[in-house]
C-alpha positions in Angstrom: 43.1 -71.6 -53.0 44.1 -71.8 -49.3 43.1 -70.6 -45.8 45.5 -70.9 -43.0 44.5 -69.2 -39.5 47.6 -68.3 -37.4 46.5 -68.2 -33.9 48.0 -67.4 -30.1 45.2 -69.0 -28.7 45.0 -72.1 -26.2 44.7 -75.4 -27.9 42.8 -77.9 -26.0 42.1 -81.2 -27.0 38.4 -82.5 -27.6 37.5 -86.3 -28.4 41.7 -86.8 -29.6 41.1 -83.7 -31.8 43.1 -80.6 -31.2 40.5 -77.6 -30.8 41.3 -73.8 -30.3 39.8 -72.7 -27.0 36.9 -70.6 -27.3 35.3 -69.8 -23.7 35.8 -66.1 -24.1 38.7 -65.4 -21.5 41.7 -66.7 -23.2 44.5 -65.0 -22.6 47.6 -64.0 -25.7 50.4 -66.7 -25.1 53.8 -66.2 -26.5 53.8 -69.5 -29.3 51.0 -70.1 -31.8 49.7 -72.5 -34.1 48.6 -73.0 -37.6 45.1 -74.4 -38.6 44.0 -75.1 -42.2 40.4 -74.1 -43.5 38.2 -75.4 -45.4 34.9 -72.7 -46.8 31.7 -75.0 -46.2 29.4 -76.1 -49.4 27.3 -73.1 -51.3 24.5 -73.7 -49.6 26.0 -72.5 -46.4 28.1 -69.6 -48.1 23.9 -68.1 -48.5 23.4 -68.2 -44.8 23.9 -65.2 -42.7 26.0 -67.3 -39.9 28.0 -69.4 -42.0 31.3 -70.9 -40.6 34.8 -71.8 -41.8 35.9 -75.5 -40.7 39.4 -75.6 -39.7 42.1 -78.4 -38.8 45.2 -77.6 -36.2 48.3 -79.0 -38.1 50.6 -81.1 -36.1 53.0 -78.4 -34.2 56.8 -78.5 -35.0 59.8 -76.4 -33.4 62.4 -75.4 -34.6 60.4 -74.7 -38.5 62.5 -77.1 -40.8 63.2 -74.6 -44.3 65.3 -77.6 -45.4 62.7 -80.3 -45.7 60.0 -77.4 -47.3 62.6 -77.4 -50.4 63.5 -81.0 -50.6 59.2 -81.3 -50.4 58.6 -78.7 -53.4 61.5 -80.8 -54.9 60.1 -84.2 -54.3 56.3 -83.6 -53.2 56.8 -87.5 -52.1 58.4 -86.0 -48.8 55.3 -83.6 -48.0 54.2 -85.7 -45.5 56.9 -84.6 -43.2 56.1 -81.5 -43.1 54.2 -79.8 -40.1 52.6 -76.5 -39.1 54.6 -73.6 -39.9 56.8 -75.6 -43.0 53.5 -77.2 -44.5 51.8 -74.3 -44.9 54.8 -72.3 -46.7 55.2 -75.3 -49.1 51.3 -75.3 -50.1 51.0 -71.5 -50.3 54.8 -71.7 -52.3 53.7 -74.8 -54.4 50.1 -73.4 -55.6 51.5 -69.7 -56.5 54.4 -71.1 -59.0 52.6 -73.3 -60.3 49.0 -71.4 -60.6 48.5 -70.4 -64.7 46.5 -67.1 -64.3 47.4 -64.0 -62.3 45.0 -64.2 -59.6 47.6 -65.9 -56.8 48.1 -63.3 -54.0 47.9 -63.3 -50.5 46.1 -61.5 -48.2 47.2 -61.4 -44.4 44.5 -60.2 -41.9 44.7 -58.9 -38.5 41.2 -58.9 -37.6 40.0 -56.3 -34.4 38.3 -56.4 -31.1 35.7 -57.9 -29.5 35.8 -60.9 -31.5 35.5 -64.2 -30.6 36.7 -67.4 -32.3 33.1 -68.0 -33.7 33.2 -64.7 -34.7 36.6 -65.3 -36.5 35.0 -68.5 -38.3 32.2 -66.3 -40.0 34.7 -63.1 -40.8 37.0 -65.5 -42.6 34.0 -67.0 -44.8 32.9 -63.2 -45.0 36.8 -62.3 -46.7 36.8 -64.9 -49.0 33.4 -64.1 -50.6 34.5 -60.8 -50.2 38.3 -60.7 -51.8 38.8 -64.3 -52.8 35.4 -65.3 -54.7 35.1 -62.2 -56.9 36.3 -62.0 -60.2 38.2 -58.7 -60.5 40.4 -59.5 -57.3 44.0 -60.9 -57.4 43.2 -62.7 -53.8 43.4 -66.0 -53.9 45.2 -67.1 -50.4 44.0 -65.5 -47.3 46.4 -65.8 -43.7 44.1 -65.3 -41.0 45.7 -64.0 -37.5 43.2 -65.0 -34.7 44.2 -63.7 -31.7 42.2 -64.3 -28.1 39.7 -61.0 -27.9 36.8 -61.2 -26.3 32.8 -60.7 -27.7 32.1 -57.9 -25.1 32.0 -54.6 -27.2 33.2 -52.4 -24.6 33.8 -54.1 -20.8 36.7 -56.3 -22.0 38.3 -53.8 -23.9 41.3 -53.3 -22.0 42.2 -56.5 -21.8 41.5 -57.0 -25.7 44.2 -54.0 -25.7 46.5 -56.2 -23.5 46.1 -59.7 -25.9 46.9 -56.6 -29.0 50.3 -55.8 -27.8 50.9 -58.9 -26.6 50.1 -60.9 -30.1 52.5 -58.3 -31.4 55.6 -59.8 -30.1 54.3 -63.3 -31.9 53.9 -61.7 -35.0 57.4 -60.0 -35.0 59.3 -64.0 -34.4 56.3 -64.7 -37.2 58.1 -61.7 -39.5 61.7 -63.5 -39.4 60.2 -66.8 -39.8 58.8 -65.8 -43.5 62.3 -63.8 -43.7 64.5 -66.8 -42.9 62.3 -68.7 -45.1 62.7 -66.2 -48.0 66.5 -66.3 -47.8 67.0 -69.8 -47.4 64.8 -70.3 -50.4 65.9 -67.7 -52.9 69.3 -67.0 -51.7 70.8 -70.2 -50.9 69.0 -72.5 -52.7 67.8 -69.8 -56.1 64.0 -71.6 -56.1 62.0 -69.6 -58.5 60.4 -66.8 -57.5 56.7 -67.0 -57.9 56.0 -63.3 -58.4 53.3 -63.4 -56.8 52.4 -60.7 -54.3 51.6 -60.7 -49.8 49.3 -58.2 -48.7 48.4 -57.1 -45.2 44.9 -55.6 -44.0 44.7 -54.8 -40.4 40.6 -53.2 -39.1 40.2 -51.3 -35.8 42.3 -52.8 -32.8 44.0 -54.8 -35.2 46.4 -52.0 -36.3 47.5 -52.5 -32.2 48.9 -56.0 -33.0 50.7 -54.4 -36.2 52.3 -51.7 -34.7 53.4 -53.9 -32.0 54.5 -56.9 -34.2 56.7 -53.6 -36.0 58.2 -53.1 -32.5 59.5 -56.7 -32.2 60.7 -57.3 -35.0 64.8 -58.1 -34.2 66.0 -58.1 -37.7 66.2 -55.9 -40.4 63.0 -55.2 -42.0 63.0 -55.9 -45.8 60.1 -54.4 -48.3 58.4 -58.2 -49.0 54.9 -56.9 -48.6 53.3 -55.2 -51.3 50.4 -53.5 -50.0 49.4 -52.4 -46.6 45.5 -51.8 -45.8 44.8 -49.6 -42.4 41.2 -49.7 -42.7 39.0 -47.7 -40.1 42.2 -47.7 -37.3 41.7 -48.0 -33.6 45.1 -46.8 -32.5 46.5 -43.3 -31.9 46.9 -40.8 -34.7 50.0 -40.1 -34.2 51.5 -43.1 -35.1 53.3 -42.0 -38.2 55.0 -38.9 -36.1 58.7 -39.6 -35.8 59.9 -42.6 -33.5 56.5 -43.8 -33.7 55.9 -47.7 -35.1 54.3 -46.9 -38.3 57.1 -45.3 -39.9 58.9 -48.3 -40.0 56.0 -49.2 -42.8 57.8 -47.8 -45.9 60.7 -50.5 -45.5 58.0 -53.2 -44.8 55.5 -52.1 -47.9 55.7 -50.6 -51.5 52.4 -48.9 -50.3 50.4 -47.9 -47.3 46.5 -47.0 -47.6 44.8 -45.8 -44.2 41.1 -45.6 -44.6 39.3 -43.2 -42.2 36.0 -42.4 -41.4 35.2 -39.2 -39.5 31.6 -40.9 -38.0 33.1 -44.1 -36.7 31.5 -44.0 -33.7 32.5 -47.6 -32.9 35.8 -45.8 -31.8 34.3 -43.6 -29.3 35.3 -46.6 -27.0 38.4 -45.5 -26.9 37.8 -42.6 -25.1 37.5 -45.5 -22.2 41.4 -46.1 -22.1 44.0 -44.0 -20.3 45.6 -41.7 -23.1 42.1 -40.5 -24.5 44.3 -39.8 -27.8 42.5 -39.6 -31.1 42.2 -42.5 -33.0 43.9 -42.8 -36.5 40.7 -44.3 -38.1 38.7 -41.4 -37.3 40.7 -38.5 -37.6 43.9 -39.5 -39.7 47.6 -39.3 -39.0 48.2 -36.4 -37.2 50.3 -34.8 -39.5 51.1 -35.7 -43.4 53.9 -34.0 -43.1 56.3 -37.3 -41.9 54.0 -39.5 -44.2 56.4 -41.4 -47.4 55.7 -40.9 -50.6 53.6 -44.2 -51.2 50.8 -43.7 -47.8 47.5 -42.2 -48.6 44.6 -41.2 -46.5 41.3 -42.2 -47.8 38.4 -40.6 -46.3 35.1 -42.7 -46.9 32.7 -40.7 -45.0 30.2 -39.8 -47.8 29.9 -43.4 -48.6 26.1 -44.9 -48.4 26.1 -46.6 -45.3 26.4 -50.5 -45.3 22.8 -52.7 -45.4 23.7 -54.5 -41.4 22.5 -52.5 -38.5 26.0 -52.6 -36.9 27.4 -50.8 -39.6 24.0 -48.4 -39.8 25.0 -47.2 -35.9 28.7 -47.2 -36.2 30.2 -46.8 -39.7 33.3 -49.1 -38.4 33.0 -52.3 -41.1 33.1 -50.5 -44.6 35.5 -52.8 -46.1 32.9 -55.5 -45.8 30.0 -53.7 -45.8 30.6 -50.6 -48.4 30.7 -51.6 -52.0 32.3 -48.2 -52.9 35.3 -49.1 -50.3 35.7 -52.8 -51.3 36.0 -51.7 -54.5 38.7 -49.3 -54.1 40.5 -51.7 -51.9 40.4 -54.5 -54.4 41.7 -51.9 -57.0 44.9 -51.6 -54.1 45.0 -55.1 -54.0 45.5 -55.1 -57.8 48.4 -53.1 -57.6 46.7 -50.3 -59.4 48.8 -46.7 -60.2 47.5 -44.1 -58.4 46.8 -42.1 -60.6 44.4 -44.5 -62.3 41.8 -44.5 -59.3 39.1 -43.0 -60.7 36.8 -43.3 -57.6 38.8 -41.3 -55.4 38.5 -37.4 -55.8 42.0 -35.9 -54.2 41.5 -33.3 -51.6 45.5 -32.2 -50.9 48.4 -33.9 -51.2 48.5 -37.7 -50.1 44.4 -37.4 -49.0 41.5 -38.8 -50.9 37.8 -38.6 -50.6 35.3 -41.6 -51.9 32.4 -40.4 -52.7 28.9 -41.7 -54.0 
């Protein structure tokens, strides 16, 4: 198993260690970093606050595919291998050579109004949530940390800012993994793993996605499996034509957009200047430009998670809702659709979970 948090955030440097910044005003820059995690003992994993530990890998530019192959040939030369190329060799090198099924990665573009603390617990929260159990096929989680704020609704135009901004990292992040896929299985025919990359992206979140889809220079090639919009703060009409998320069916085999029609945490977006409604709440505006392989699924009648936050805003079901983490693990899975037996179809392409 491995943990890797992809950041834009200021690096500082405390007592000759390299530390992500963390005083709540950071601003998106235009490079980032990669940090390797470690979950803390079991005893922590019980406590209600419990924190990933992380280490900044030494930074490298350009990202050297060359050396990630002759490493994965000759682990003897790991050692030269930085940032970016480490973490593809240790992620590559685990998944071929990792005996049972369970080697997936999960990419996660967390929302707003969270602060690097706040990141540290939500990563520990994903891996006991889609890593630790049994029945999931998680068993690698990328973590994008971009600089949001812990202000629920004062800083939430600049968190919108830092969204759109982290976008244009994300999209040089894209064809990074792309030139590293066709320098590995092109030109030099490594074995291919099989293994599967998924992407979840909550609230704000699905800003930085469809912003990341926006700068993306290349073409866009179908390498992730499943896509997870879960409880979307971003205009509905997103999937209408010319609008980001249609360019999802060439990144994805599937899409799944989770909505909830009392998500009052995303009554803060009446705050911004568009006052549009917001996918997560109401759906796309229209199935009618939606691709054969994107389905709503409504998850209002679920029983309400046990944490108060979740009791006043019905925003954090994937974490909190046993119902929804159950169906989302089944995505995860790579279950047919027609073998969900916990969601009850409404019309075509929408779902209802129910109690």
């Amino acid at each position: 198993m491995s943990i890797y948090i992809i950041s834009n955030r200021e690096v500082i440097t405390e007592n000759d260690t390299e530390r992500f910044k963390i005083k709540g005003k950071e601003k998106a820059l235009p490079t980032f970093r990669v940090a390797k995690c470690n979950i803390p003992s079991d005893d922590c994993l019980t406590q209600k606050n419990c924190k990933a530990e992380y280490e900044i890998l030494e930074d490298e530019f350009p990202t050297n595919y060359i050396d990630v192959i002759d490493s994965i040939k000759n682990p003897e030369k790991v050692s030269k291998l930085k940032g970016t190329s480490y973490m593809f060799y240790d992620l590559y090198s685990q998944m071929i050579t990792e005996k049972s099924k369970k080697t997936d990665v999960l990419v996660f573009i967390h929302g707003f109004a969270n602060s690097f603390d706040d990141n540290l617990e939500h990563i520990v929260t994903l891996y006991k949530t889609f890593i630790q159990k049994q029945d999931s096929n998680i068993k690698h989680l990328l973590y994008i940390s971009w600089p949001t704020r812990n202000h629920k609704i004062l800083t939430y135009w600049n968190d919108q800012k830092d969204a759109w901004d982290t976008g244009r990292f994300l999209g040089r992040l894209y064809e990074k993994l792309l030139d590293f896929f066709v320098e590995m299985f092109k030109k030099h025919s490594m074995l291919n793993c099989e293994s599967k990359i998924h992407l979840a992206a909550h609230s704000m979140g699905n800003q930085v996605l469809a912003s990341m889809l926006q700068n993306i220079n290349k073409k866009i090639y179908p390498f992730i499996s499943e896509i997870l919009l879960l409880h979307s703060d971003i205009e509905n009409n997103v999937f209408e034509e010319g609008e980001p998320f249609t360019k999802l069916e060439m990144l994805a085999e599937r899409t799944h957009v989770y909505t909830h029609k009392s998500d009052d945490a995303l009554f803060i977006s009446r705050f911004t200047k568009n006052f549009n409604k917001r996918l997560g709440k109401y759906g796309p505006k229209s199935i009618k430009n939606l691709n054969d392989e994107t389905y709503i699924v409504d998850v209002t009648k679920l029983k309400t998670g046990e944490s108060l936050r979740e009791k006043l805003f019905d925003h954090w079901g994937y974490i909190e809702s046993e119902k929804e983490i159950s169906d989302i693990i089944d995505v995860l899975n790579g279950l047919d659709i027609e073998r969900f037996k916990k969601r009850k179809i409404v019309r075509e392409k929408l779902y209802k979970l129910e109690e």
